[in-house]
C-alpha positions in Angstrom: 12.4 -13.8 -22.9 10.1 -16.1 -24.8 11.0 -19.8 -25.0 12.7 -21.3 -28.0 9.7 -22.7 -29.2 7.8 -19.5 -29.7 10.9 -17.4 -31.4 10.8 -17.1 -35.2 12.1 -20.1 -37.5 15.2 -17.9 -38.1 16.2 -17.1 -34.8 15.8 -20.9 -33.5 18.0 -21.4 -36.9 20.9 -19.0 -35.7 20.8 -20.7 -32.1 21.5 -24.1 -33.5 18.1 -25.3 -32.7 16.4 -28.0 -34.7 13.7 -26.5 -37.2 10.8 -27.6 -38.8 12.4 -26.6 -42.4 15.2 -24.0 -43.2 14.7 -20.4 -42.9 15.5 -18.3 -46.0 16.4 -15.1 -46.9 19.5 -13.7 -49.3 21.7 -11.2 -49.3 21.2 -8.1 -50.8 17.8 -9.1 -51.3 16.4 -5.2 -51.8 17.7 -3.7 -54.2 18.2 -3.5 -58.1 16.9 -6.7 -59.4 14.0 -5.9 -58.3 11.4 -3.2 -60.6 9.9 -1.8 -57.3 13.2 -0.8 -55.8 14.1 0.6 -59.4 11.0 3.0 -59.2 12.2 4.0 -55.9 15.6 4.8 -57.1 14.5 7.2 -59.9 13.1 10.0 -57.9 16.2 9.7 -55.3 20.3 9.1 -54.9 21.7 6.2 -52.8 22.8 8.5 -50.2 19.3 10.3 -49.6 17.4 6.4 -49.7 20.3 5.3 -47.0 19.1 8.7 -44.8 15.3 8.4 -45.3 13.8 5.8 -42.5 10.8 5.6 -44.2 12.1 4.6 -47.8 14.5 2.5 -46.3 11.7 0.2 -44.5 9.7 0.6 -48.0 12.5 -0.8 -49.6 13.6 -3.4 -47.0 9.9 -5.0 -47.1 9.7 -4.7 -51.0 11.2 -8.5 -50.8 9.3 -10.0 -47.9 6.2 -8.3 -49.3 7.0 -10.1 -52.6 8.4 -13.8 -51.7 8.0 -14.5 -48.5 11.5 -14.4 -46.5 12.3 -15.5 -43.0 14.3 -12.6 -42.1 14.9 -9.2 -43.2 18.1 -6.9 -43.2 17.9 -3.2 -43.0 18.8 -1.4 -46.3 21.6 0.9 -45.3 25.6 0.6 -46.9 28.6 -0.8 -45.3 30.3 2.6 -45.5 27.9 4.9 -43.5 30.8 5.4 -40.7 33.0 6.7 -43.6 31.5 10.5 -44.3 31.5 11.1 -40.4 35.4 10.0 -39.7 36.2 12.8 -42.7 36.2 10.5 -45.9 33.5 11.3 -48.7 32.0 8.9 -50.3 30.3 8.9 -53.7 28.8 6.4 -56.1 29.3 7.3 -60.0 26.9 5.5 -62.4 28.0 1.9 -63.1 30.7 2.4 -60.7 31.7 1.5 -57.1 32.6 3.9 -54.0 34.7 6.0 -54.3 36.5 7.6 -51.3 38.4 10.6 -50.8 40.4 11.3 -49.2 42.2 7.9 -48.8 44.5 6.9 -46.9 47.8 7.1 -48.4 50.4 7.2 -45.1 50.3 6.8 -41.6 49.8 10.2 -40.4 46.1 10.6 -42.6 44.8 8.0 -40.2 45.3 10.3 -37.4 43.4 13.2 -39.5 40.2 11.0 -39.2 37.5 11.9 -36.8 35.8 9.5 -33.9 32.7 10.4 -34.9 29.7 9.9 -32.0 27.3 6.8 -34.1 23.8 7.8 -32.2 24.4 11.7 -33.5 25.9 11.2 -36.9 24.8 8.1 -38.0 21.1 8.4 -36.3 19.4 7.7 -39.6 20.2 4.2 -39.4 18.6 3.4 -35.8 15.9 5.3 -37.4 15.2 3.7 -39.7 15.7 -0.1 -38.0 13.0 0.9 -35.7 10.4 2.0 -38.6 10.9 -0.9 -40.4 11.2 -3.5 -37.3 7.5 -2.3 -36.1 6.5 -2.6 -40.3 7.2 -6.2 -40.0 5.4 -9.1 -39.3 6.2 -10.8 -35.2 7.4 -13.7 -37.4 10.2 -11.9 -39.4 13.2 -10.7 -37.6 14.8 -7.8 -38.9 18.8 -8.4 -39.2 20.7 -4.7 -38.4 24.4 -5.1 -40.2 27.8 -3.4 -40.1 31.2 -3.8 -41.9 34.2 -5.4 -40.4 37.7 -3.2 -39.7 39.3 -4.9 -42.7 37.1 -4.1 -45.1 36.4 -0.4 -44.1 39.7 -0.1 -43.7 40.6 -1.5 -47.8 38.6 1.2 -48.8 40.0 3.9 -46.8 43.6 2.9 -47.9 42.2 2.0 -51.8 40.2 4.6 -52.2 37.6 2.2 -53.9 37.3 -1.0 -54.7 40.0 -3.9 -55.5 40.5 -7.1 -56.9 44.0 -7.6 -55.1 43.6 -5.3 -51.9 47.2 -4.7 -52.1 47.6 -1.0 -50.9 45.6 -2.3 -48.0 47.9 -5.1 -47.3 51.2 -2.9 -48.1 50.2 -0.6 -45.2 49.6 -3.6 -42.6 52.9 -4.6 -43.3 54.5 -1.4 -43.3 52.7 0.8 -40.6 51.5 -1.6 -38.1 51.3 0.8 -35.3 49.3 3.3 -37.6 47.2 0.6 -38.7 46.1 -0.9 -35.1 44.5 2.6 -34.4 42.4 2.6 -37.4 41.2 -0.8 -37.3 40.5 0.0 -33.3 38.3 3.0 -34.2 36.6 1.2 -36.7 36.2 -1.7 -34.5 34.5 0.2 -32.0 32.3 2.0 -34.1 31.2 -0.7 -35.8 29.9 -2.4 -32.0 28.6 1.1 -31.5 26.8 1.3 -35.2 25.4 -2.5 -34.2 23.9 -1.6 -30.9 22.4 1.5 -32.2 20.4 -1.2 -34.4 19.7 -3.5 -31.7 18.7 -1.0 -29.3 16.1 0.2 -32.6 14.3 -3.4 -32.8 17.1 -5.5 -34.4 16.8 -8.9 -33.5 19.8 -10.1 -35.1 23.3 -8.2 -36.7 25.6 -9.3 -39.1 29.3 -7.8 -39.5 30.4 -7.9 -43.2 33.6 -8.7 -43.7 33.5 -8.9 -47.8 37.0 -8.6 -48.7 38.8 -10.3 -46.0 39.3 -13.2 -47.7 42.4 -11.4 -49.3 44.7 -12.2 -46.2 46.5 -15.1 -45.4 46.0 -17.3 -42.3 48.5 -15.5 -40.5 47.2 -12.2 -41.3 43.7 -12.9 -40.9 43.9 -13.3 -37.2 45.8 -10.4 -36.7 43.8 -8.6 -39.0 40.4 -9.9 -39.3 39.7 -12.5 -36.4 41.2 -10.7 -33.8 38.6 -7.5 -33.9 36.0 -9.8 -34.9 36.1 -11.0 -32.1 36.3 -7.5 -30.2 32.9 -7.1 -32.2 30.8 -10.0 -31.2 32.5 -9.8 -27.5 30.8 -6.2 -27.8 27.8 -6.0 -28.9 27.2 -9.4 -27.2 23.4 -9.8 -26.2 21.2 -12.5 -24.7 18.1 -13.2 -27.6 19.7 -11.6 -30.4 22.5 -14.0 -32.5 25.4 -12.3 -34.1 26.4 -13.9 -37.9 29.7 -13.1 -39.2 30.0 -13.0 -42.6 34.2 -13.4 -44.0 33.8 -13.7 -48.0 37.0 -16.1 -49.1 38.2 -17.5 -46.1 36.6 -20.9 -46.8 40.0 -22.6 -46.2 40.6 -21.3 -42.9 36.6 -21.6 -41.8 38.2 -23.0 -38.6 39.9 -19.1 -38.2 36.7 -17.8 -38.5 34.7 -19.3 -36.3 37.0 -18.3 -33.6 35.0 -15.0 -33.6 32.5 -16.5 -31.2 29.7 -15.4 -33.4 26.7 -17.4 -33.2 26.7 -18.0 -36.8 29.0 -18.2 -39.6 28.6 -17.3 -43.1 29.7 -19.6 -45.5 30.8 -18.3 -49.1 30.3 -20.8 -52.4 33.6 -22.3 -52.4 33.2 -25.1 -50.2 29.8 -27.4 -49.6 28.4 -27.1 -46.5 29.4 -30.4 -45.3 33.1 -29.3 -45.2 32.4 -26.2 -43.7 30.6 -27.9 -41.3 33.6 -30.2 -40.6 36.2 -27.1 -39.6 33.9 -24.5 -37.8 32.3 -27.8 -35.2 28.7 -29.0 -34.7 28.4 -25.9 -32.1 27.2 -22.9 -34.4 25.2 -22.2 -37.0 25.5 -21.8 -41.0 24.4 -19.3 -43.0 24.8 -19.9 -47.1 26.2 -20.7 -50.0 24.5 -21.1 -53.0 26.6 -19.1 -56.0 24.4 -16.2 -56.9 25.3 -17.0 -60.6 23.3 -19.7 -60.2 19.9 -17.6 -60.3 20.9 -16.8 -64.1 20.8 -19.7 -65.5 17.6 -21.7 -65.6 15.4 -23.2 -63.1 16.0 -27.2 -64.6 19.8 -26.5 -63.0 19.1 -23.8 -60.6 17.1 -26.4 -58.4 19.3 -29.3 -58.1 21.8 -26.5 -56.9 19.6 -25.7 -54.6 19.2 -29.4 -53.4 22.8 -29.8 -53.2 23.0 -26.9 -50.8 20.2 -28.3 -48.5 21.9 -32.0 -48.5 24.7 -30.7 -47.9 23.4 -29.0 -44.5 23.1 -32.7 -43.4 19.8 -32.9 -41.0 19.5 -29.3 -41.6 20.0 -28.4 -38.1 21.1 -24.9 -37.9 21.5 -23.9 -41.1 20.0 -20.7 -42.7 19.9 -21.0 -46.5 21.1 -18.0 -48.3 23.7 -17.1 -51.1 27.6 -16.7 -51.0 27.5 -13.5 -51.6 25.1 -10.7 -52.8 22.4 -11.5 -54.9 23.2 -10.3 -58.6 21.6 -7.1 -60.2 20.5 -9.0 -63.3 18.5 -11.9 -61.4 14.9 -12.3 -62.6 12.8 -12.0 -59.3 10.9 -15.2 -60.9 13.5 -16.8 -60.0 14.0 -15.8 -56.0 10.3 -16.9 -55.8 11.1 -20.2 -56.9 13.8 -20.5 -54.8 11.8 -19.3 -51.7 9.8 -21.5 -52.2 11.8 -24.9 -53.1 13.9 -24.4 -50.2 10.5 -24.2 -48.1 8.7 -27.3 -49.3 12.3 -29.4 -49.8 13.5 -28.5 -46.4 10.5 -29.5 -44.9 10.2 -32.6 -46.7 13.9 -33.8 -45.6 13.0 -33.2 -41.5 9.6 -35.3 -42.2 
């Protein structure tokens, strides 16, 4: 393995190392703010795009190609294990998933296959290795995958939810039947991560968006306790693991627990704070509020300043949003951020 000194900004960044400036990239950063991803989208559905390696790698350089990110993350969807375990999944326009059949008692989890990742879910190790030979030696390509929880909301929702209550009514009320569902996703989600890493990944990220509904208690029954089994899993000398639990900013300390080698940090909280529960010892990925790209640049960029002074010395920090970057953002604007968060970081470590 090469020395620190030689790996890419954003790896050093995930390792803890010191950096010359702070890497950059956002998530959801291909996709429908941007014209050249809407072309793409005319002539084809979300599912064929997520199935086709080579649009996928056109897609997934479409924003390194246009403003210059430190890392770049696979276009693919959170709920590609879903169609192989038995649950369809469709997108209707200006809607979310939806998924049927949900889950609705405890004996429809055992009606859900184990489905074998390399066979069914091939597509994506496809097209991770396209795209990670497209890039440049100085942009790491970040393969992702969704955490148990958050699979698992959609299974028992059937789409989307503000409350995740359904979700939360069948931890409490078929425990047993719950365990084995958020095993097999678990374990399909280390084997959905390696396939990536054994295609060229160079980093993963386990999305757990919704997690943030549980409380303390529940989170580390429910979220922290197969995280862990995650990064444990698909552990790997070179290639950092990010975890990524949207809402759980006041139990950061819960989080980190994981082991990952750095945590996501959502726009709740400033850095500085974060910093304070998860320990000097990993790495931070965020937080600026993706709202913040609508307004205009005169208050985006403080924002953006706050973010980075917040990060302290910048050591170990990856700058990136709280969330996913909005539909309606004006790409103008991810080019000025790119670039502030290049020169400004920079100009702090000199």
């Amino acid at each position: 393995m090469s020395t620190v000194e030689q790996q890419p900004l954003f790896l050093r960044a995930c390792f803890n190392e010191h950096t010359e400036r702070t890497p950059v990239w956002l998530m959801r950063q291909a996709g429908r703010y941007m014209a050249e991803y809407r072309a793409i989208r005319k002539d084809v559905d979300f599912w064929t795009l997520c199935k086709t390696p080579e649009l996928c790698c056109e897609v997934t350089l479409q924003p390194i190609e246009a403003f210059g990110m430190d890392a770049a993350i696979i276009f693919s969807d959170l709920l590609v294990p879903l169609p192989p375990m038995g649950a369809s999944v469709t997108f209707g326009k200006g809607m979310g998933p939806v998924i049927e059949p949900r889950i609705d008692r405890a004996s429809d989890v055992d009606k859900l296959g184990r489905p074998d990742v390399a066979d069914t879910m091939g597509y994506v190790g496809d097209a991770v290795n396209v795209t990670a030979k497209a890039l440049p030696k100085d942009v790491p390509l970040i393969g992702f995958a969704g955490a148990p929880f958050t699979l698992a909301g959609y299974l028992i929702e059937g789409q989307g939810s503000k409350t995740w209550m359904k979700t939360k009514a069948f931890l409490h009320q078929e425990p047993k039947a719950a365990e084995k569902l958020f095993g097999m996703l678990a374990d399909i989600t280390i084997d959905l991560l390696k396939l990536q890493m054994d295609n060229g990944a160079r980093a993963v990220q386990v999305f757990d968006s919704w997690v943030g509904a549980l409380d303390p208690e529940d989170y580390k029954r429910w979220g922290l306790a197969y995280t862990r089994r995650i990064v444990e899993g698909v552990r790997r000398e070179g290639v950092p693991v990010i975890v990524f639990a949207k809402g759980t900013g006041t139990y950061l300390d819960l989080v980190a627990q994981c082991g990952a080698d750095v945590i996501g940090v959502d726009w709740t909280q400033p850095l500085d704070r974060a910093r304070a529960l998860v320990g000097p010892n990993v790495a931070l990925q965020g937080n600026l509020d993706p709202g913040r790209l609508l307004g205009p640049w005169d208050a985006l960029r403080p924002a953006l300043d706050r973010v980075l002074d917040a990060a302290g010395d910048g050591k170990g920090h990856i700058f990136n949003l709280g969330h996913g970057i909005d539909r309606h953002t004006d790409p103008a604007q991810v080019k000025r951020l790119v670039d502030h968060v290049r020169t400004a970081s920079a100009a702090r470590r000199g």
